[in-house]
C-alpha positions as a Markdown table, in Angstrom:
| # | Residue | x | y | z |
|---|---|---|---|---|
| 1 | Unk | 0.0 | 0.0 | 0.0 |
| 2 | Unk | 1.4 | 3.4 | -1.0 |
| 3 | Unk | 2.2 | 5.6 | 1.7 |
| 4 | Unk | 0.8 | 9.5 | 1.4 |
| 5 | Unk | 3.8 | 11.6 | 1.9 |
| 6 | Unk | 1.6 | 14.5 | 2.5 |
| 7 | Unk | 0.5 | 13.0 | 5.7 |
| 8 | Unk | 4.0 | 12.4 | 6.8 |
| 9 | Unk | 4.7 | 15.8 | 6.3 |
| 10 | Unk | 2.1 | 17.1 | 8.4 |
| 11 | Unk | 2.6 | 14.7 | 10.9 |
| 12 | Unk | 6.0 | 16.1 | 11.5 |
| 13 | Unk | 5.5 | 19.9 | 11.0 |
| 14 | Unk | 2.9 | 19.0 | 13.7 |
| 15 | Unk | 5.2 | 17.3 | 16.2 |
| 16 | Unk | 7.2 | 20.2 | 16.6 |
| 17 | Unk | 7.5 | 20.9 | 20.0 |
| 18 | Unk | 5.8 | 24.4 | 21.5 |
| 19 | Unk | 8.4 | 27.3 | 21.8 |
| 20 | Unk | 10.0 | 27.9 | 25.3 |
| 21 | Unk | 10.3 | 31.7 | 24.4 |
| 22 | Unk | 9.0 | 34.2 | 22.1 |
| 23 | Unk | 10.0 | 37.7 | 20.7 |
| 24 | Unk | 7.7 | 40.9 | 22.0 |
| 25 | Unk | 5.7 | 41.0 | 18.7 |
| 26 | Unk | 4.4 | 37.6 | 19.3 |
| 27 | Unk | 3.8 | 38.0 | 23.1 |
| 28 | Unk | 1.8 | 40.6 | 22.2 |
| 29 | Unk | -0.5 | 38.7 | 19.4 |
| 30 | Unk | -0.3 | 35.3 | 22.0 |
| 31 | Unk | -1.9 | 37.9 | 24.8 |
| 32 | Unk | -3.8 | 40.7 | 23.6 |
| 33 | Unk | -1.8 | 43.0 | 25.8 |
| 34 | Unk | -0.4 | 46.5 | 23.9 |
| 35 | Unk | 3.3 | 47.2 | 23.2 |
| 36 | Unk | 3.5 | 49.7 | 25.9 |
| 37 | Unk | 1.8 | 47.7 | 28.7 |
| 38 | Unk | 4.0 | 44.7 | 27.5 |
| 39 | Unk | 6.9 | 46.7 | 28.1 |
| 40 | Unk | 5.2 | 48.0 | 31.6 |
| 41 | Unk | 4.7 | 44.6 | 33.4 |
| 42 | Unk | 8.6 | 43.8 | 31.6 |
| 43 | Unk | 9.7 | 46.9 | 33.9 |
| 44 | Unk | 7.9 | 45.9 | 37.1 |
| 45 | Unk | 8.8 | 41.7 | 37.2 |
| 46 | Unk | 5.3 | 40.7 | 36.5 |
| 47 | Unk | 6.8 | 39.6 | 32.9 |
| 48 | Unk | 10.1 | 37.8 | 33.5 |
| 49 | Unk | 12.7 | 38.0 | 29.9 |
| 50 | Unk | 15.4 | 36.4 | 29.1 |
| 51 | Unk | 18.4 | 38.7 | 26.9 |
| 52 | Unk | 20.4 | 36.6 | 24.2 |
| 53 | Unk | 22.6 | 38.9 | 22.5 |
| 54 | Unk | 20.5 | 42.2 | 21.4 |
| 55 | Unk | 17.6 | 39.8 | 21.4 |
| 56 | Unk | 14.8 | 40.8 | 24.6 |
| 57 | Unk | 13.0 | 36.8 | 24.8 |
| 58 | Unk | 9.9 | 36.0 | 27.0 |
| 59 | Unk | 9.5 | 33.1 | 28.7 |
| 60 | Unk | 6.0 | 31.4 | 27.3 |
| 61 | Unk | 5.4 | 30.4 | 31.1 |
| 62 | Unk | 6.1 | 33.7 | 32.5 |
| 63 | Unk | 2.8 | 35.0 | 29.9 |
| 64 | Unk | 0.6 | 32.1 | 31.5 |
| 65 | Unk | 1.3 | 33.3 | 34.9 |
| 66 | Unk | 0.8 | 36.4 | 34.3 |
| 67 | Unk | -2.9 | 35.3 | 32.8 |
| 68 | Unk | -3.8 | 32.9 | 35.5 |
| 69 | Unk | -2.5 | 35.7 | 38.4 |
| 70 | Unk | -5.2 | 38.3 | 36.6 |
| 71 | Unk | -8.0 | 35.8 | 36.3 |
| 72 | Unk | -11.3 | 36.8 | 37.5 |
């Protein structure tokens, strides 16, 4: 039986593993929360980062705490 290399493929853009960081653009699409306050909670801890060269990373667990802290 011939094997569908399309669904192999998929199968492995698919078991990519979920990122451990992200850049500021895409913590801001991930949360909702504007540039400025992004850079706000950065300033006062409630967003932890992590600096690799001139790069400014955020951890995707520090976002998720900061949701489930501000849950109502």
């Amino acid at each position: 039986m011939p094997r569908d290399t399309k669904d192999e493929t998929q199968t492995v853009f698919n078991s990519q593993p979920d990122p451990l960081t992200v850049r500021i653009p895409d913590a801001i699409r991930m949360t909702g929360i504007g540039r400025s306050k992004l850079y706000e909670l950065i300033q006062s801890g409630d967003i932890e980062i992590v600096k690799i060269g001139s790069a400014t990373l955020i951890p995707v667990e520090s976002l998720r705490q900061l949701i489930n802290r501000n849950r109502r």
